[in-house]
N, C-alpha and C positions, 0 to 999 in steps of 0.2 A: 504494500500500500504506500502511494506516494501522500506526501506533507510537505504545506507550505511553497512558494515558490521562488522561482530562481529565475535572475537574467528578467526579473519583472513580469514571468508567465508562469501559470501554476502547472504547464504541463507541452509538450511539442505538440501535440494536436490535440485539440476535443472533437469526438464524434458524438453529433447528434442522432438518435436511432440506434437499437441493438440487433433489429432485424438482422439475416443474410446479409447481407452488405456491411453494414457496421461492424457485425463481429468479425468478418472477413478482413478488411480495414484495422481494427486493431488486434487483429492476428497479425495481418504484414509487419504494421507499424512495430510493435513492439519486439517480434522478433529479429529486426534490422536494430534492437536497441533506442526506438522511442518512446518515448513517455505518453502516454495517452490517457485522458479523461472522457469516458464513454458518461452520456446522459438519457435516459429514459424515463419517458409519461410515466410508465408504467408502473407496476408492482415485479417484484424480482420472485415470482414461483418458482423457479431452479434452484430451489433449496441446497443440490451441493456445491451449488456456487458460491455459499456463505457458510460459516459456520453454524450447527457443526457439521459441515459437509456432506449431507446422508439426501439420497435421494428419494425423499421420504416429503409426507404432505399432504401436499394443494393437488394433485394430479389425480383423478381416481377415473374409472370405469360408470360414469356420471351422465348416462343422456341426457336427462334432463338439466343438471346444472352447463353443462357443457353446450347441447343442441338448442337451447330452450330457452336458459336462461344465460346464455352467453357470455359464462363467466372469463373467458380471458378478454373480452370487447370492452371497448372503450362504455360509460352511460351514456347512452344517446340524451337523456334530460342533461346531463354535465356537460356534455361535448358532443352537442347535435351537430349533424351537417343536411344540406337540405339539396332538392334536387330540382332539376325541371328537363326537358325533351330540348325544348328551344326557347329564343326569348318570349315568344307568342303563348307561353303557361305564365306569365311575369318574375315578378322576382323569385319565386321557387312555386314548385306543384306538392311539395313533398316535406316534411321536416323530421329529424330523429335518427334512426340506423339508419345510413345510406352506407353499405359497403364498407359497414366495419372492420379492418383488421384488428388483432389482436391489440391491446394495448398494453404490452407487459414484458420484460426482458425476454429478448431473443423475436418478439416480435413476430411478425406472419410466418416464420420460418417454426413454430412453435405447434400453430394447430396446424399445419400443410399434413397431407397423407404422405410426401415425401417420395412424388413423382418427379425425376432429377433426370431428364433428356437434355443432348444438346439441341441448339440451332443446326442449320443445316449452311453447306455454303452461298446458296439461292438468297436466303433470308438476308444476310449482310449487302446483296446489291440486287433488291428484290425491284426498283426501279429502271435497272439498266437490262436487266437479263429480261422482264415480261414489259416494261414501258408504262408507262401514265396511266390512269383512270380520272377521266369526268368525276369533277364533286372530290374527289379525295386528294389528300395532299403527299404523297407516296415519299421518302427520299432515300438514296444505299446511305448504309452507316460509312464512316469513315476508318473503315478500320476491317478487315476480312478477316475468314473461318481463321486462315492460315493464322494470322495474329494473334488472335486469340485461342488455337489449341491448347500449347500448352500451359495456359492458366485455364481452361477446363480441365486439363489433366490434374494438376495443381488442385483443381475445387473440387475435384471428386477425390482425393486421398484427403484434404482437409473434412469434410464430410463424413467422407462415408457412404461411396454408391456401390450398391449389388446389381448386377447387370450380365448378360451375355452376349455376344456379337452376332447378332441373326438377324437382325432389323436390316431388308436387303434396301432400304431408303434411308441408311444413318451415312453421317458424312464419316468420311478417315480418321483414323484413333492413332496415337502416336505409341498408346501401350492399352493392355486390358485393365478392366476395371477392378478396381481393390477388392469386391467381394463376388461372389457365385449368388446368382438368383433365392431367394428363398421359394418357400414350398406354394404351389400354385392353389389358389382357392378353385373349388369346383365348379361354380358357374362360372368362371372364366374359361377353365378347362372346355365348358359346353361349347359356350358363346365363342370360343374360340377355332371351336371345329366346326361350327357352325360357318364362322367368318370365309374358314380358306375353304368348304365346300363351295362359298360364293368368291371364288376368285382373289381374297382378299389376303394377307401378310401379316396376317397376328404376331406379336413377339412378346416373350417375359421382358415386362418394366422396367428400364432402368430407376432402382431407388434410393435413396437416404434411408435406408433401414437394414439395421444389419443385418445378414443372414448367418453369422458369425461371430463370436466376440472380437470386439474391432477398438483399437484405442483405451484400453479399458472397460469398454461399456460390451453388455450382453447382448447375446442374440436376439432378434426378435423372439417371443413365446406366441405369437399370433392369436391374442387378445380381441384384434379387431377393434378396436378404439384409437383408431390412427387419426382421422381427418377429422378438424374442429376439435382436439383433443390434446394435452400436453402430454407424453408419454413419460407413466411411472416411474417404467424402470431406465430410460434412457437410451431408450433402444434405436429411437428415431432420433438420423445425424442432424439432427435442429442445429440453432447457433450455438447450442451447448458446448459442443467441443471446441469450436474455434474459442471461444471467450474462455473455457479453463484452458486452455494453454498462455491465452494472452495474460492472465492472469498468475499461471504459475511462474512468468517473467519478475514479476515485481514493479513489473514499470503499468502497468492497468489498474485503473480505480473507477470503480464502477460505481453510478449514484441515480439510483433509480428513486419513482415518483419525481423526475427534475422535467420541469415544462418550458421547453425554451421558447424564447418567447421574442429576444432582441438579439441580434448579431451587432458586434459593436461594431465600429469601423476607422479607420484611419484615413479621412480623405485625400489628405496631402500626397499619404503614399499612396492610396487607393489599392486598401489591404485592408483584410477582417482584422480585429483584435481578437475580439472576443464572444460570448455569450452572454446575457443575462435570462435566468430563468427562476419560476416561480417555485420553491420547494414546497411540493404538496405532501412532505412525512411528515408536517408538522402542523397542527390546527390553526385555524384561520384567527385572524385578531375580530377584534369585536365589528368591523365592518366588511366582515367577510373576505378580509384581502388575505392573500398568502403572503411569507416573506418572501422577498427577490434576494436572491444570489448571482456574483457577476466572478466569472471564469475567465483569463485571459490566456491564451495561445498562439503558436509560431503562425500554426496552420491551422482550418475548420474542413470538418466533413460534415456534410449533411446526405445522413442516410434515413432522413422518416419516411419515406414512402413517398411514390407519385402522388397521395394525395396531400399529406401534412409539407415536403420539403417545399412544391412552389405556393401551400401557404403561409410558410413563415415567410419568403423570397418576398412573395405582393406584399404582406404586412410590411416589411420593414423596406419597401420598395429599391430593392437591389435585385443587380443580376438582368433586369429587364429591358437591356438598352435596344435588343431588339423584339421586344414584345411578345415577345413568343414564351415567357414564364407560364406556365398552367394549360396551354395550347398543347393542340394533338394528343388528347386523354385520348388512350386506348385500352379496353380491358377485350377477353376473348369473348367473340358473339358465340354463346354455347347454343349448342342443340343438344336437348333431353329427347332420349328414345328410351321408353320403359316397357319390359314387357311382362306378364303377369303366367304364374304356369301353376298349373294343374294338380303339381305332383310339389312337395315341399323343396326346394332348395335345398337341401341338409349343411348346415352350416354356412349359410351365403352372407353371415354379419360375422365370420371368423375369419382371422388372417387379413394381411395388410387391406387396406380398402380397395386399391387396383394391383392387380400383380400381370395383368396382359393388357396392351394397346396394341391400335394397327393404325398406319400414317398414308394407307394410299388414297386418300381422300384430299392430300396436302397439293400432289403435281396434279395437273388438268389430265383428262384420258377424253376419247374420243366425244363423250358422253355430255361430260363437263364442259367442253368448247362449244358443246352447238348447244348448253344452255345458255352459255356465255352470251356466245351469240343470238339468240331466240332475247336476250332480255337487255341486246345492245351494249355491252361489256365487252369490254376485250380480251378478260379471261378473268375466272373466279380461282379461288384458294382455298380449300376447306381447312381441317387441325386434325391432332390429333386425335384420336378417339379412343377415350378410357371405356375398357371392361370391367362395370364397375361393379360394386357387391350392393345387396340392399339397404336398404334405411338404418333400420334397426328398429328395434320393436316397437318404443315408443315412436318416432316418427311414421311409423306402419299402422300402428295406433290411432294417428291423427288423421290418417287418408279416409280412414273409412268414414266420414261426414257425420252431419249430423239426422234424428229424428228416431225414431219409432225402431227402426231396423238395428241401430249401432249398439244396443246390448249385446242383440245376438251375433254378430258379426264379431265383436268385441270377444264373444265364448269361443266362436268357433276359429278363430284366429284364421281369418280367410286368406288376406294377406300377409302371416307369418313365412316369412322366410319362401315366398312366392314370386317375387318380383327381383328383376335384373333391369341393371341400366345402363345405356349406352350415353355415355355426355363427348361430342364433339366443340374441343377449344378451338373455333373458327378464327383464321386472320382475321383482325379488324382493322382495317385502311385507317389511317390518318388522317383525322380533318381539322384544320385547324379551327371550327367554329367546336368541338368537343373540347371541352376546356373545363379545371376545376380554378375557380377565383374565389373572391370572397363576398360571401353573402349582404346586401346592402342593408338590412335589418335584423337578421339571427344573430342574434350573439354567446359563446359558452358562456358558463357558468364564472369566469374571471374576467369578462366583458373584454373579450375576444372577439373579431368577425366568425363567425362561421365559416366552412371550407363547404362552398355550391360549386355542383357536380350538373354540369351543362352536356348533355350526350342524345344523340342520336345515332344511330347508326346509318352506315352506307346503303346505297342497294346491293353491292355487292356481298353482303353479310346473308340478306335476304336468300337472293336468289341460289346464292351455295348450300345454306344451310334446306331452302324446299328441293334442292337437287339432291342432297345425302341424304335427307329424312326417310324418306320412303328405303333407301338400300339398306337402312339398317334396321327398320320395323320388320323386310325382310329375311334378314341373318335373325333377328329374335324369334321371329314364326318359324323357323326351317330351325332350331334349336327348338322347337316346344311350346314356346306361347301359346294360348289361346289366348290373346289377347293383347293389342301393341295399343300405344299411343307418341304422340310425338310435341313436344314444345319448344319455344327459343324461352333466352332473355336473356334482352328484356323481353314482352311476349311482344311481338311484330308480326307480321307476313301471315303465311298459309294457316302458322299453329298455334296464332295469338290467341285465338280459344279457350284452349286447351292447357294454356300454362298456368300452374298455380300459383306463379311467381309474380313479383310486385311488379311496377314501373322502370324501377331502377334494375338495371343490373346486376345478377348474385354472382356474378363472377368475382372471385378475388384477386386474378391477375390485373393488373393494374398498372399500367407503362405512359411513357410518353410526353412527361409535363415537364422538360426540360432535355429536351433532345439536344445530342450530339451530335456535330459537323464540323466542315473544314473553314465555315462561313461564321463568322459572328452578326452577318445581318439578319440569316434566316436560323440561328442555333443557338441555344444557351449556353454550351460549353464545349469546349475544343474534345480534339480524338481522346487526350489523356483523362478528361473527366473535370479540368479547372474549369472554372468560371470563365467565361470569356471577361467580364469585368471588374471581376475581383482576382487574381491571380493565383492567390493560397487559399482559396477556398475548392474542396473538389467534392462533389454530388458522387454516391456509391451507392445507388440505387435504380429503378426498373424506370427513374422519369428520366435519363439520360434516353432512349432507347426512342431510335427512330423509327421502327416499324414494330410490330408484335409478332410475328410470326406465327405458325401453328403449334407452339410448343411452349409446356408450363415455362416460365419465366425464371425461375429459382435458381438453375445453378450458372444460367448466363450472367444474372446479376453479379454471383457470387465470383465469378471468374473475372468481371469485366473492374469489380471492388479490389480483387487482389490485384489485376491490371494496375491500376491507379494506384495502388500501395505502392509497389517495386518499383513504380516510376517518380513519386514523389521521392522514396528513400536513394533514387539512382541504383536500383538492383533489380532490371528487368532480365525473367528467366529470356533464353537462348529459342528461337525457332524450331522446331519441332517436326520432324519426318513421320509419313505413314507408317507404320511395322508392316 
């Protein structure tokens, strides 16, 4: 634990955020020998991260506190954010949980299921290889696969990914992955022979969950309380490990409940100083204010997320010379295909939540272009598609509605362990009217602006997602359904019906509110991740990120955060060959 400070800063960098990024960030930093002061909203639930170091707790096998009561979320009455489609809902449509992530050390990396794929080489210059789209604002990253390989190689041993090399649409690997697949759950097993009977490329997951003891920490026991869930025993590679090794340095001081609120600045030099942030461990004074604490540093990371990082940015109006702070919010346009069967699932809520995906829904086939075409696009992109496991009992619970029938429905557990889901993470184009700013009237609970989430989707989200709908309602029937149905969301298009889901999108990938480029007119931050107008400030999170691609978001962040570390320290690892 560092004390006091030196040279007139209490530390060489503070990072704001514990998520992926952050801890990845003060894993680099501190093993190159810096000092680092990590800050989070949150509450610090990784009990062995403190004394007496037992990973023991806040963590349980809890659907209801966890699914329901959404114990690691921020209070939406504390720290509401509000929503609307376009300016034409007015100042917001919506107020409360919009897209909570987690509010608590280690951050969305915490409840994730700990689906860890890369990018593909397409995705870094997805504007020059397929060209423009009307209405969207498309642009290639500044930076290729090739460059960043080996710090995915790097983020999956910091981690922790179990993986195998059969996925015949993954881009080139410089080595294999640190762990062997864990044990497949059975309706994946189904849903997966069902897939390549239709032509399609099923593969075991790459994940952050051990299948091995790995780093100290156990194998998974496959519990099945992986996604929206903090794992017990530490099985899933959250930011856990990165931040106890940062910590077993000596130079990491971790101070959770800290609400940063002001980046100081030096204008003369036109450099951050510092922080100021509200300490929320301690009770408010009699007018409800909390104390402010003020942190000064060499360097600043801001790693809270695409949505909190360009709310502090607009707040303290920096960073925005070219206007594009909180611009081109993109989260994945998901498509829900569920299917309902006859015969029980036998343990469909056991074992990791996805253990099989297929990605050929990602490149265009012959199919795909003349939808493309038929709907005047010049080509769509679908995602990913997780084999996913069921609800779990109470969430199976709550499907069954209400009235006169749901006692007995409720006895005969109709929906027990019945239902399979298909969720496709769609591209979602960049537009720069999708934007998170700040709300002109909501304010938290410390008279804060609110963080408003401005989203619409493309047509092209649309049209891909009623193009794959239907292919995969079919892989669920030719697998055993009696019974398919199909949703987006937000709900739009063919299957807005049908979706039980709100206005806002439940996606928790979440990118794009401070994109990277080689341009500071049209980008917020250069290839390495500084500011373009703050120099020693560098972003290590998903708002850098100039397209979304079809693929969970987690460990490119974490690769693209250690990127940024080695380059701030002057120790970028060496370019990297195929095996």
């Amino acid at each position: 634990m560092m004390h006091g400070a030196v040279d007139g800063v209490d530390a060489d960098a503070i990072i704001i955020g514990s998520g992926p990024g952050g801890a990845a960030v003060a894993h680099a930093l501190t093993q190159a020998g810096w000092s680092v002061i990590l800050l989070e909203k949150g509450q610090n639930h990784l009990l062995s991260l403190q004394a007496p170091f037992a990973p023991l707790g806040h963590f349980s096998n809890d659907e209801i506190k966890f699914t329901q009561r959404h114990f690691l979320g921020p209070d939406p009455l504390l720290e509401p954010r509000t929503f609307r489609r376009s300016s034409e809902d007015g100042d917001h449509l919506l107020t409360g949980e919009v897209n909570n992530l987690p509010s608590t050390l280690g951050g969305g990396g915490v409840h994730a299921d700990g689906k860890l794929p890369r990018f593909r080489e397409i995705d870094f210059q997805l504007r020059s290889e397929l060209g423009p789209v009307e209405g969207a604002d498309i642009a290639d990253w500044p930076l290729s696969y090739a460059d960043l390989e080996p710090y995915y190689a790097e983020a999956e041993k910091l981690v922790g990914v179990a993986g195998e090399e059969t996925n015949p649409f993954a881009a080139w690997r410089s080595g294999p992955f640190p762990m062997p697949p864990g044990a497949d759950m059975f309706g994946a097993q189904m849903s997966s022979a069902a897939a390549e009977r239709a032509g399609l490329h099923p593969y075991r997951a790459p994940t952050g969950v051990n299948s091995v003891e790995y780093q100290g920490r156990p194998a998974c026991n496959n519990c099945g309380f992986c996604a929206f869930y903090g794992c017990p025993i530490e099985a899933k590679g959250d930011p856990v490990s990165m931040l106890r090794a940062a910590l077993a340095t000596g130079r990491c001081q971790i101070i959770p409940l800290a609400y940063a609120t002001e980046i100081t600045t030096d204008p003369a030099k036109n450099r951050a100083t510092g922080v100021r942030y509200l300490d929320l461990s301690v009770a408010p004074n009699t007018q409800g204010e909390a104390p402010v604490r003020e942190l000064r540093a060499h360097h600043l990371v801001l790693a809270g997320g695409a949505f909190e990082t360009p709310r502090l940015l607009l707040r303290n109006e920096l960073g925005n010379s070219s206007g594009r702070v909180g611009r081109h919010l993109m989260f994945h346009f998901q498509t829900l295909v569920v299917g309902a069967f006859r015969e029980r699932l036998w343990g469909a809520s056991r074992g990791r939540s996805v253990t099989h995906l297929h990605d050929d829904h990602i490149d265009g086939d012959q199919a795909s272009r003349a939808a493309a075409q038929a709907a005047g696009l010049p080509w769509i992109r679908g995602g990913i598609v997780e084999h996913g496991s069921s609800t779990g009992p109470v969430n199976e619970a709550l499907l069954q509605g209400a009235g006169a029938h749901h006692p007995l429905a409720m006895r005969n557990s109709e929906l027990r362990e019945r239902l399979w889901v298909f969720t496709m993470q769609g591209e979602d184009l960049s537009q720069q009217t999708n934007r998170v700013d700040l709300d002109p009237t909501v304010r938290d609970a410390w008279g804060l602006p609110a963080g408003r989430v401005t989203y619409q989707p493309h047509q092209h989200e649309l049209v891909t997602s009623n193009h794959v709908a239907p292919i995969l309602e079919g892989v669920l029937r030719d697998a055993g359904a009696v019974w398919t149905a199909a949703s987006t969301s937000p709900p739009v298009g063919d299957h807005a019906g049908t979706s039980p889901l709100g206005l806002a999108p439940a996606s928790y990938h979440i990118m794009g509110t401070a994109r990277m480029g080689f341009d500071p007119l049209n980008s917020v931050v250069d290839p390495t991740g500084r500011l373009w107008d703050l120099p020693n400030v560098i972003i290590a999170d998903s708002s850098v990120f100039p397209t979304s691609a079809g693929y969970g978001p987690t460990l490119t962040l974490v690769a693209l955060a250690t990127r940024a570390a080695r380059l701030l320290t002057g120790n970028p690892l060496a370019q990297s060959q195929p095996t």
